[in-house]
PAZAPA-4460 file (N, C-alpha, C; in steps of 0.05 Angstrom, whole numbers, plus 32768, in hexadecimal, padded with zeros to 4 digits):
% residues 109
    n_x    n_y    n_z   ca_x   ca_y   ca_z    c_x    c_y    c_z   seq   type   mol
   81BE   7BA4   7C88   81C7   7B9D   7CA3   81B2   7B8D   7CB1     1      X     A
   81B5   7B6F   7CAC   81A0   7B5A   7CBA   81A6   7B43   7CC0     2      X     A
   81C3   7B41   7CB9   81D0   7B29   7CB9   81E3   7B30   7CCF     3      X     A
   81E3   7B1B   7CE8   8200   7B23   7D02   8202   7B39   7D07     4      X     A
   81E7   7B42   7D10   81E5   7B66   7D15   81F9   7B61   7D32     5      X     A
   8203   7B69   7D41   820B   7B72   7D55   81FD   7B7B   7D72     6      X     A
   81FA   7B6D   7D7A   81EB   7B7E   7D94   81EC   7B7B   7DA6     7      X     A
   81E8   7B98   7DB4   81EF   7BA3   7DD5   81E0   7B9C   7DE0     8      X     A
   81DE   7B86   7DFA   81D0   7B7E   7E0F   81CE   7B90   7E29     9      X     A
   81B0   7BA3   7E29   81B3   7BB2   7E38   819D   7BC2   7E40    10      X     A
   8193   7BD6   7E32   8178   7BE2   7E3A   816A   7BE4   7E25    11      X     A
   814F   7BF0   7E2B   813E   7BED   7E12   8144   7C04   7E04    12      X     A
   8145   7C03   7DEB   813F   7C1E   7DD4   812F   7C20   7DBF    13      X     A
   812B   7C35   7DC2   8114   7C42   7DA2   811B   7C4E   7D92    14      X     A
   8110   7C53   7D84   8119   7C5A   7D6B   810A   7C81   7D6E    15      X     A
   8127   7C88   7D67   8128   7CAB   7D6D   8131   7CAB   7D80    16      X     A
   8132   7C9D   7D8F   8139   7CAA   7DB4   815D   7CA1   7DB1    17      X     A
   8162   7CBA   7DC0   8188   7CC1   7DBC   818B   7CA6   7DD2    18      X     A
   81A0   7C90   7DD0   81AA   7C87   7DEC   81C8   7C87   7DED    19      X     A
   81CE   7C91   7DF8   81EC   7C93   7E01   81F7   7C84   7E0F    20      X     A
   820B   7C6B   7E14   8213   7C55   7E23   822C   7C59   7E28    21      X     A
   823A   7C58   7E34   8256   7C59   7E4C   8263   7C34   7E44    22      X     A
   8276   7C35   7E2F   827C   7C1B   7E26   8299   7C14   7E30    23      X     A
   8296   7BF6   7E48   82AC   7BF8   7E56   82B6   7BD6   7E51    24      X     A
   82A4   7BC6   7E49   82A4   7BAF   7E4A   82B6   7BA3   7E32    25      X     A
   82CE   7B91   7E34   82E0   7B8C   7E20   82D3   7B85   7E01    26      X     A
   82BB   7B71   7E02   82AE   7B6C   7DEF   829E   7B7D   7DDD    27      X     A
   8294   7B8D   7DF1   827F   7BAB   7DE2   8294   7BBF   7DD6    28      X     A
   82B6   7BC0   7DE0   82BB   7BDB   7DD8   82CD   7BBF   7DBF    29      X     A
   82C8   7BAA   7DB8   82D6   7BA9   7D9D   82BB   7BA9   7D8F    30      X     A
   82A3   7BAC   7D98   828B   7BA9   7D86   828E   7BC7   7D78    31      X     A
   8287   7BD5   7D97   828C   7BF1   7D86   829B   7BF9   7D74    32      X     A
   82B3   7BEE   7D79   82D3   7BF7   7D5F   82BD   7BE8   7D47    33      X     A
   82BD   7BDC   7D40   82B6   7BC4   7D2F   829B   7BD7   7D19    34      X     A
   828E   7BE1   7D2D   8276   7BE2   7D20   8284   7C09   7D16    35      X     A
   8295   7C11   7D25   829D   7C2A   7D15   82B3   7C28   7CF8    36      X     A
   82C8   7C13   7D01   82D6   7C10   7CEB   82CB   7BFF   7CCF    37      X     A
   82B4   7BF1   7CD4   82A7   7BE7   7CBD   8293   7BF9   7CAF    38      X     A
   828D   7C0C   7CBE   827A   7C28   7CB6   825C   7C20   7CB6    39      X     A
   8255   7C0D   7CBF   823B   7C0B   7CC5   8230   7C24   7CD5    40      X     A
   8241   7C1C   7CF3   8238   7C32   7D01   821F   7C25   7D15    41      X     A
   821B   7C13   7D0C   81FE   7C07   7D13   8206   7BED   7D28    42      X     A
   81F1   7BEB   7D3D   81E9   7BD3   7D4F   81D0   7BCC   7D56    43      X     A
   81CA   7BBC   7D6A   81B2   7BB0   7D6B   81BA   7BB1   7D85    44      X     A
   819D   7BB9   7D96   8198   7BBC   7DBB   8180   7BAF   7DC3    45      X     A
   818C   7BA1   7DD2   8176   7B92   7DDA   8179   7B86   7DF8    46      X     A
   8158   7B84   7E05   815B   7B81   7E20   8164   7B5D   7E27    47      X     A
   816A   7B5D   7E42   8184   7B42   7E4B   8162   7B39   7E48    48      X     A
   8164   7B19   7E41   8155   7AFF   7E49   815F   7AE9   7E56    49      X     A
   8156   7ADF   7E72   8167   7ACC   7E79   816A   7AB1   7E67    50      X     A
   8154   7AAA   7E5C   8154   7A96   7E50   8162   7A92   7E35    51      X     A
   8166   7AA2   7E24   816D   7AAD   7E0E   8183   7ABC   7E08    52      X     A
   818C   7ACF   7E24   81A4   7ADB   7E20   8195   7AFC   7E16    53      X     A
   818B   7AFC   7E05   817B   7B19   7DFD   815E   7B14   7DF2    54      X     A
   8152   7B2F   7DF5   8138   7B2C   7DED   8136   7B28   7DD0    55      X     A
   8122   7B1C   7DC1   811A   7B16   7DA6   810F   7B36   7D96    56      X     A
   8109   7B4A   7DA4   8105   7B61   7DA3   8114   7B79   7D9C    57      X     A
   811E   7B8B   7D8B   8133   7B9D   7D94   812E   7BB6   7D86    58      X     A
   8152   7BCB   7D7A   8148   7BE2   7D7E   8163   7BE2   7D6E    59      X     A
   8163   7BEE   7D59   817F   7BF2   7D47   818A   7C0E   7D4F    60      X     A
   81A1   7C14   7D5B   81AE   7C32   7D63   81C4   7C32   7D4F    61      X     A
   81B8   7C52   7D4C   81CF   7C5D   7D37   81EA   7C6A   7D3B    62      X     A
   820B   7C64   7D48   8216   7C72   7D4F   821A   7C89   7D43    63      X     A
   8210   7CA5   7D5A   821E   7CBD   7D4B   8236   7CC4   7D57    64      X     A
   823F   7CC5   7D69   8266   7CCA   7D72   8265   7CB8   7D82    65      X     A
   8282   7CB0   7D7F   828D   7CA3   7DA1   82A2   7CB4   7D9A    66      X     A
   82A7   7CAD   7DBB   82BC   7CB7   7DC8   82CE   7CAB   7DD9    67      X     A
   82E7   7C9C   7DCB   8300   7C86   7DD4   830D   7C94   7DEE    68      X     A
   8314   7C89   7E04   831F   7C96   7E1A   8339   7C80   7E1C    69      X     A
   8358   7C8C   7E20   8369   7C7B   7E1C   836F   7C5B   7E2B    70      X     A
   835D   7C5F   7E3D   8355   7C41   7E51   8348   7C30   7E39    71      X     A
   833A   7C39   7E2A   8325   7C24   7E15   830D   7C2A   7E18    72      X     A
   8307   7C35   7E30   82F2   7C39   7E35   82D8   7C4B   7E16    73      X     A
   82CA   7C4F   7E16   82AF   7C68   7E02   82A0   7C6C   7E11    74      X     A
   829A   7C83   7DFD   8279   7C92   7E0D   8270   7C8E   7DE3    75      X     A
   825A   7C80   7DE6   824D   7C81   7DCD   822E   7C8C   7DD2    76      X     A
   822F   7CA0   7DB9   821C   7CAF   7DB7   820B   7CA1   7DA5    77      X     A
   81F7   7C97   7DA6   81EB   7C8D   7D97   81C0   7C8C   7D91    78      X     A
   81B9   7C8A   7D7D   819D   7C8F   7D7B   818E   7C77   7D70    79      X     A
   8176   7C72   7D7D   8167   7C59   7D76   8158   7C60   7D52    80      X     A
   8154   7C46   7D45   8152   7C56   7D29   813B   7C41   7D1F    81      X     A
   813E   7C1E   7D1E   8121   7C0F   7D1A   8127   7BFE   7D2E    82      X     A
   8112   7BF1   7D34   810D   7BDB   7D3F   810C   7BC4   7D34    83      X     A
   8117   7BA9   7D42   8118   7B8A   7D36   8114   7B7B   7D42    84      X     A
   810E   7B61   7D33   8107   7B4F   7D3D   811E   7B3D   7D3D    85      X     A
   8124   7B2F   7D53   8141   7B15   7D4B   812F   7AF9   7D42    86      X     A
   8149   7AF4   7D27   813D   7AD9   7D1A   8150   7AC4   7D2B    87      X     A
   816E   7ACB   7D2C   817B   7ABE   7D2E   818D   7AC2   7D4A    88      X     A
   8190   7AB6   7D67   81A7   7AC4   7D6D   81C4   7AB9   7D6B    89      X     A
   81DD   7ACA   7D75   81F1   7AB8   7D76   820A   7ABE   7D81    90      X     A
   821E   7AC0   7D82   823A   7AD7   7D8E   824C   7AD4   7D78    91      X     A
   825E   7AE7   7D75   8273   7AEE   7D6F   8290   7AFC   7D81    92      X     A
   82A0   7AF3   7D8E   82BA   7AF8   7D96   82B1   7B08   7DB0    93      X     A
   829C   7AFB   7DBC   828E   7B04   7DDB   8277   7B14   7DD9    94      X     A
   826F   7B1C   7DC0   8256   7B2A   7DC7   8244   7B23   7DAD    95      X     A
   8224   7B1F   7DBE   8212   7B16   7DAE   820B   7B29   7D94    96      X     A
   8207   7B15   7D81   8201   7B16   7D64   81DF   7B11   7D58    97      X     A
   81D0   7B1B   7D45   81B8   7B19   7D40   81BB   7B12   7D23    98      X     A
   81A1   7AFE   7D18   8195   7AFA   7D04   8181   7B0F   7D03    99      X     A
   8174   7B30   7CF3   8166   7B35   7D03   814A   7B43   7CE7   100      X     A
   812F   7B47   7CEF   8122   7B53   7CDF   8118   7B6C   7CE1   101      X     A
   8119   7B85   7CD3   810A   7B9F   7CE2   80F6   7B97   7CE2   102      X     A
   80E3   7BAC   7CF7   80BF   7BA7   7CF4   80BD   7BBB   7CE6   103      X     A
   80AD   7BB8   7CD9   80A0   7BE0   7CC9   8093   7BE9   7CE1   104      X     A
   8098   7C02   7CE1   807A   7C16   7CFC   806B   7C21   7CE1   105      X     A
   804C   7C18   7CEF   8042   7C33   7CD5   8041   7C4B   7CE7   106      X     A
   8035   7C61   7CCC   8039   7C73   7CD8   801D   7C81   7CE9   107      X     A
   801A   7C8B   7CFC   7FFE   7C98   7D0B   8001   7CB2   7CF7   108      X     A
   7FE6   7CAE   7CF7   7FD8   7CCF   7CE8   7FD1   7CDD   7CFB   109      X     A
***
């Protein structure tokens, strides 16, 4: 998963830390369908840049449940897992898309 990663323009995330997002926006809730029915499961979060559209910086979240409400609306439960770097950016059917690389963390002793 590094090629047209998917990603949510929005707040910062880390990796381990739970973030849970309230998904109301037409474009995000076909990202979300998209990234459940292909079984990834997986996106890319990253903070807004004016110049750029998103930061070059980000934070891979792992969905663990959503929850479909009959409006369209979700509540996605989700956890930050590595961090990336964007090579490439771009959109797909309204919401931005990544070329992207993990960083390794080492580890502290």
């Amino acid at each position: 998963l590094n090629k047209n990663v998917p990603i949510f323009v929005c707040t910062m995330a880390y990796p381990t830390v739970p973030c849970p997002l309230h998904i109301f926006e037409p474009c995000y809730r076909l990202m979300i369908r998209r990234c459940m029915e292909t079984g990834t499961k997986q996106f890319g979060m990253c903070i807004s840049d004016p110049l750029k559209g998103f930061a070059d910086y980000g934070c891979i979240l792992e969905i663990r449940n959503v929850e479909f409400f009959a409006d369209g609306r979700s509540v996605v439960d989700s956890i930050g897992k590595r961090r990336f770097k964007v090579i490439q950016h771009s959109q797909r059917d309204g919401y931005n898309t990544a070329d992207i690389e993990y960083i390794e963390d080492q580890q502290v002793n």
